[in-house]
N, C-alpha and C positions, 0 to 999 in steps of 0.2 A: 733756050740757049742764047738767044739773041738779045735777052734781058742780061741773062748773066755776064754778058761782056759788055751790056750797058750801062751795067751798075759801076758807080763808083769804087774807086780804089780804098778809099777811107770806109765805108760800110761791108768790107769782105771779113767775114767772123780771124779775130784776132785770135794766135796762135802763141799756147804761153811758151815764153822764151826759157829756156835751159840755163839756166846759172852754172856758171862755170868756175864757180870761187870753191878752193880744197877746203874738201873737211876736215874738222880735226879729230886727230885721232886719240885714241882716250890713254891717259898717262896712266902707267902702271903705279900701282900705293906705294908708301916709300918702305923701305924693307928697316931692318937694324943696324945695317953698315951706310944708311944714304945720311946719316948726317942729320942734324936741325930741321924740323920743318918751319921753313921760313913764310909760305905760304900754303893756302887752301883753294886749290882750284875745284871749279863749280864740275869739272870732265874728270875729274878724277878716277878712277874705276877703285868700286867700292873694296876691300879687304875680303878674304874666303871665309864664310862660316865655318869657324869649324865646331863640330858637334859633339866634343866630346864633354861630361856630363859630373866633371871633376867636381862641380858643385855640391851635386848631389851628397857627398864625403862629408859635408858640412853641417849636413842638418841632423843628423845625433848629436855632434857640438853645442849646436845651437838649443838643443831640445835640452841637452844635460846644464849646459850654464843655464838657461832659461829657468827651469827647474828647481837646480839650486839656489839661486835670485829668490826666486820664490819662499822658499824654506826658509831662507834667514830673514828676508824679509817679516814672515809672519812670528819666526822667533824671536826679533828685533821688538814686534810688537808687545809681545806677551811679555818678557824682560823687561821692558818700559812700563807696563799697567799697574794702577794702582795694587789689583791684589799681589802680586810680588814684591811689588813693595813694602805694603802691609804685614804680610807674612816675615819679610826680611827684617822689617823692624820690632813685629813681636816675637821674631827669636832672639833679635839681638838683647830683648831687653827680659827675656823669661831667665830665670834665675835657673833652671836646670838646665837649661843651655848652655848656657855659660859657664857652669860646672864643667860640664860634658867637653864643650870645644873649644874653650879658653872667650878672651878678647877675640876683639875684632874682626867679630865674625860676619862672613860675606860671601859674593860667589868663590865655588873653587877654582874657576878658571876664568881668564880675563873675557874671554866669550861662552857666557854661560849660556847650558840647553834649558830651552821649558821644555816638559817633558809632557804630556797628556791635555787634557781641554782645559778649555777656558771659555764657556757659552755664558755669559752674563745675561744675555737678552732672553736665554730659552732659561735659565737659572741654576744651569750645572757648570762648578769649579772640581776640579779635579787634575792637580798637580804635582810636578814632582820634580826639583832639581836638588844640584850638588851644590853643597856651602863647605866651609870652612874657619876655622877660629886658628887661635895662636898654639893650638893642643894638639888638634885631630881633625880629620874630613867627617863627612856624613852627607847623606842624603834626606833631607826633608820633602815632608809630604804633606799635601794639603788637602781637602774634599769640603764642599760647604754645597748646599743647594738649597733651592725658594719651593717653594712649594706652592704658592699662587704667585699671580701675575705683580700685584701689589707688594707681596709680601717683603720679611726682611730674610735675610738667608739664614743660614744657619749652618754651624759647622760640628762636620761629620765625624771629621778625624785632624787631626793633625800629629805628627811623629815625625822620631829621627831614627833614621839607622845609621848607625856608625857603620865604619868600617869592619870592623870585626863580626860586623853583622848582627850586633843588638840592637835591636828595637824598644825605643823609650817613647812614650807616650805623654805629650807638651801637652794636651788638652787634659783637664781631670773635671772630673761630674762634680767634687762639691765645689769647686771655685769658680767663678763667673766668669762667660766665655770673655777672652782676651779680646776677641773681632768685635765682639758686642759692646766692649766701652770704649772702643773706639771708634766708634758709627754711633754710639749715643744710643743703642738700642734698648730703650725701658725691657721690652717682652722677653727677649735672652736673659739678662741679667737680674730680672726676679725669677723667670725661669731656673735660673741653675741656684739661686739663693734658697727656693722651696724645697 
């Protein structure tokens, strides 16, 4: 005891002092009627979660546009490839065709459907859309497939059905396939010659 009151004043264990400065208290978020937020204070007290799940209502939207995107996109593709093309050109220029659906003949609608496959790589074509001339509508059909890897294709069938629901046959066995002298194919075009 006789130590502790001979110890100095400056060596007796310090005692932390109380701060007495107010705190601040935390400002409510601004509501619809507070006007501009002029500022972002760092004490802000954050906004109420709230949980409801309205989102959720969205994602058939999103799956149905998605979906659809999808569809015209790949029909976009098929529309654009040469074999519709092809096909578009050697109806325009087959002389029963032209009988059948007049001039200027083309798709029937400004956004035309491909209607069935189009596997170039695996070797099966197998199409179908709507055209039209200065006459009548119709629906042309197209099938062509490889039979090796190499190979050149070959077509199946090609036809139109009119409207009225006759069926006319553009491809005929003694005249040389139309696709074949346009690809330059020697093997077709003695083929249908024999």
């Amino acid at each position: 005891m006789l130590q502790r009151t001979l110890r100095p004043r400056c060596l007796l264990p310090i005692r932390p002092l109380r701060h007495s400065a107010p705190r601040r208290t935390l400002i409510p978020p601004p509501t619809a009627q507070s006007g501009p937020l002029l500022e972002r204070r760092p004490d802000r007290a954050l906004p109420d979660i709230s949980s409801s799940r309205r989102w959720l209502k969205t994602i058939p939207l999103f799956i149905l546009i998605l979906g659809s995107s999808t569809l015209a996109i790949f029909n976009y593709q098929k529309s654009s490839s040469s074999v519709v093309s092809s096909t578009l050109y050697a109806l325009r220029t087959n002389p029963q065709a032209r009988e059948l659906l007049g001039d200027e003949i083309y798709f029937a609608s400004a956004f035309p459907w491909i209607w069935g496959t189009m596997d170039q790589l695996h070797g099966k074509i197998d199409i179908r859309f709507a055209v039209k001339g200065s006459r009548r509508k119709g629906e042309m059909r197209f099938r062509s497939a490889r039979k090796s890897r190499m190979g050149y294709f070959k077509t199946l069938e090609w036809s139109l059905t009119l409207e009225d629901g006759r069926r006319v046959e553009l491809l005929q066995p003694e005249q040389p396939d139309p696709f074949g002298e346009m690809t330059g194919n020697p093997e077709m075009n003695a083929a249908a010659a024999s």
